[in-house]
MIVO-309141 format. One record per residue: residue number from 1; residue in three letters; chain; x, y, z of N, C-alpha, C in turn. Coordinates in pm, whole numbers, plus 50000, padded with zeros to 5 digits. Example, Ala and Ser with C-alpha at 12.3 -4.5 7.8 and 13.67 -1.06 7.14 Angstrom:
residues 2
    n  res  chain    nxx    nyy    nzz   caxx   cayy   cazz    cxx    cyy    czz
    1  ALA      A  51319  49431  50780  51230  49550  50780  51320  49670  50780
    2  SER      A  51285  49775  50708  51367  49894  50714  51290  50003  50787
***
This chain:
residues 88
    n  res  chain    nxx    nyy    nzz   caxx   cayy   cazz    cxx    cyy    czz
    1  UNK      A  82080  04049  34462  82161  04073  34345  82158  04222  34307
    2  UNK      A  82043  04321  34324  82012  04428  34251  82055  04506  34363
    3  UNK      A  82027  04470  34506  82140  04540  34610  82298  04541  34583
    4  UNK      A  82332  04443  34591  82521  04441  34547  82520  04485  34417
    5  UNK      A  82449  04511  34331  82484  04596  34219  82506  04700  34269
    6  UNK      A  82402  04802  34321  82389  04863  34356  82489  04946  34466
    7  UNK      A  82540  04853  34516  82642  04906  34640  82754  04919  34533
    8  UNK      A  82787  04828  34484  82960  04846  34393  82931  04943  34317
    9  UNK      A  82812  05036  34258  82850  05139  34209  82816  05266  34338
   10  UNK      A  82793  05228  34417  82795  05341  34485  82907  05387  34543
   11  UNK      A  83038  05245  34568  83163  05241  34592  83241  05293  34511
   12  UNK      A  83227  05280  34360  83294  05302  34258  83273  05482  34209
   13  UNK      A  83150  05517  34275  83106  05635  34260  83192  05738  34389
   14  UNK      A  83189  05663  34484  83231  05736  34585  83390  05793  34601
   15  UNK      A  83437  05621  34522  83613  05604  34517  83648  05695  34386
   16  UNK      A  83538  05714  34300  83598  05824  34130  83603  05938  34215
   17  UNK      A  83514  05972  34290  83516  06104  34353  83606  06203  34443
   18  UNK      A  83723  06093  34434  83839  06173  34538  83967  06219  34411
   19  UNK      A  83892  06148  34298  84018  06160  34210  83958  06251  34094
   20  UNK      A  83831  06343  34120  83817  06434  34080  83879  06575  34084
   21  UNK      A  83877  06673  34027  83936  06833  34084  83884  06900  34172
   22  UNK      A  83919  06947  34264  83863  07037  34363  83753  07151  34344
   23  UNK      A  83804  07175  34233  83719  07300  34155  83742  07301  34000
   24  UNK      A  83689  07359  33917  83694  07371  33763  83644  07511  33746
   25  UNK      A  83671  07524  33604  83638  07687  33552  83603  07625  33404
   26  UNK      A  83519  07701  33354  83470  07719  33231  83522  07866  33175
   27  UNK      A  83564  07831  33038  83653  07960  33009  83566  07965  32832
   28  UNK      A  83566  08087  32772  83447  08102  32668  83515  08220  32624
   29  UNK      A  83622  08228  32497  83692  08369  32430  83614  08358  32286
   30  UNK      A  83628  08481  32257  83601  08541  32076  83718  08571  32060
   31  UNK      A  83737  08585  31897  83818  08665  31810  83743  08759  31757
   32  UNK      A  83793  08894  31786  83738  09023  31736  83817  09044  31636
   33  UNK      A  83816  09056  31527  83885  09018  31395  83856  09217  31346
   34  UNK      A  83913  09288  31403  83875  09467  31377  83960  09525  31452
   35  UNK      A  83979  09640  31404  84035  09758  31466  84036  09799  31642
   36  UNK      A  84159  09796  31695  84094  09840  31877  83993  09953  31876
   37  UNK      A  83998  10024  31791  83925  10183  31795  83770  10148  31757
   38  UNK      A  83735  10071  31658  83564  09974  31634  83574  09874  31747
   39  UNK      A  83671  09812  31794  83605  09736  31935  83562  09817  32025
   40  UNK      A  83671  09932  32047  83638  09989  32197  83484  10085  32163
   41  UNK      A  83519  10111  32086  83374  10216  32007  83244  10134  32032
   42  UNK      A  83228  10009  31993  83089  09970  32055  83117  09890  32193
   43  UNK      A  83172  09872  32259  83184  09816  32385  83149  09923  32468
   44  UNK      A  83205  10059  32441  83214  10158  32520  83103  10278  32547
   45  UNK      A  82992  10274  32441  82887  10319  32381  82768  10241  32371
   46  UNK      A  82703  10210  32490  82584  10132  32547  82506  10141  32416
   47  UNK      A  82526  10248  32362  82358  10287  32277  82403  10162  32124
   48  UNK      A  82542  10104  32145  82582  09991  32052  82528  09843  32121
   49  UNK      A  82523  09823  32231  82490  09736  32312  82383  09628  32203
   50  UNK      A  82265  09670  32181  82246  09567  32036  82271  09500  31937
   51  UNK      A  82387  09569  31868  82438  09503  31775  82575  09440  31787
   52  UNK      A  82606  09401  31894  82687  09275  31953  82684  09176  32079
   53  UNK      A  82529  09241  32160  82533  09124  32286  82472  09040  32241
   54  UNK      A  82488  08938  32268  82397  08794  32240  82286  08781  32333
   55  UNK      A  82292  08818  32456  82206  08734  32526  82085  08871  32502
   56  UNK      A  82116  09006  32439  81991  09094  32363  81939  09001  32324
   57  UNK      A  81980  08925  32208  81947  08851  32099  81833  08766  32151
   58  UNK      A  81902  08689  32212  81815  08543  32330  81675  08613  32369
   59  UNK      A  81688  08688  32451  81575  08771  32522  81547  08926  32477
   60  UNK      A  81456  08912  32365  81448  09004  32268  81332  09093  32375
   61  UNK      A  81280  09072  32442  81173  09190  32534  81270  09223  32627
   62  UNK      A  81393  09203  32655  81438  09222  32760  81481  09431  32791
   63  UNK      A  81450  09465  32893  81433  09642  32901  81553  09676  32928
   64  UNK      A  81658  09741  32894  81756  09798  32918  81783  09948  32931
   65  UNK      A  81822  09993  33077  81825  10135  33053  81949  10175  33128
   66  UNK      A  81997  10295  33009  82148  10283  33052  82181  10474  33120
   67  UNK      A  82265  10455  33219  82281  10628  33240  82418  10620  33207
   68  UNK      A  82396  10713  33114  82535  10728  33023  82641  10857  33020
   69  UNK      A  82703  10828  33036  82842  10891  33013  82965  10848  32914
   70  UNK      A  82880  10898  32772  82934  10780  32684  83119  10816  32716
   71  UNK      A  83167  10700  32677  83320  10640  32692  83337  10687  32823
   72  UNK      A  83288  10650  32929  83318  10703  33100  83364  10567  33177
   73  UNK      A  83375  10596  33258  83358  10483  33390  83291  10479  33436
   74  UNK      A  83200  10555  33463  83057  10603  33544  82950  10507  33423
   75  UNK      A  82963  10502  33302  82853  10440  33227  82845  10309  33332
   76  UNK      A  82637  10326  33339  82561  10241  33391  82468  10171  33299
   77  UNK      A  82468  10037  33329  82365  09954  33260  82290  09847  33303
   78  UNK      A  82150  09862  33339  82069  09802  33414  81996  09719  33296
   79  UNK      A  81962  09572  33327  81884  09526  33221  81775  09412  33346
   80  UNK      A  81628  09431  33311  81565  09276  33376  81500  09250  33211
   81  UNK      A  81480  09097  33279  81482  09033  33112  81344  08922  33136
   82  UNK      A  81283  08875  33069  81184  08809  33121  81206  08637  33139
   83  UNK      A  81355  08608  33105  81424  08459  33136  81480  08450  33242
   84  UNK      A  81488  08446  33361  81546  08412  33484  81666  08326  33451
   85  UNK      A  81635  08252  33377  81721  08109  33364  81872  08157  33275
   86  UNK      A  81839  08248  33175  81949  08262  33096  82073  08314  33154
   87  UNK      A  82097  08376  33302  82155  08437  33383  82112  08337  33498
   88  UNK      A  82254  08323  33563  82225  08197  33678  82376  08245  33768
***
């Protein structure tokens, strides 16, 4: 009995599985409710990098060191953090 249970959901598991999606995406937006010139101003200016990343927040020992060229393309930002997990 606990075998043929067992099989009809493994059938039923197998047969949901073709009528799943091939692939999926997870999608995650804000509303920046400010000026483009205060968005781009701390996005663009590492040394702001605190007072809007979250995952700072999460992993508060985490070391960040940035070689800067403030408002560049060249700005670099290296961070190790002591959560492995929060980044996957």
């Amino acid at each position: 009995m606990l075998f043929s249970i067992m099989a009809i959901l493994a059938i039923v598991f197998l047969a949901g599985s073709f009528f799943l999606p091939k692939s999926y995406s997870v999608k995650r937006t804000t509303l920046m409710d400010a000026p483009d010139a205060i968005i781009y101003n701390n996005i663009a200016n590492f040394n702001n990098f605190y007072q809007w990343n979250l995952w700072a927040k999460m992993e508060a020992l985490v070391k960040v060191n940035f070689q800067e060229h403030r408002y560049s393309q060249t700005t670099h930002m290296n961070a190790k953090g002591q959560k492995p997990d929060l980044v996957k």
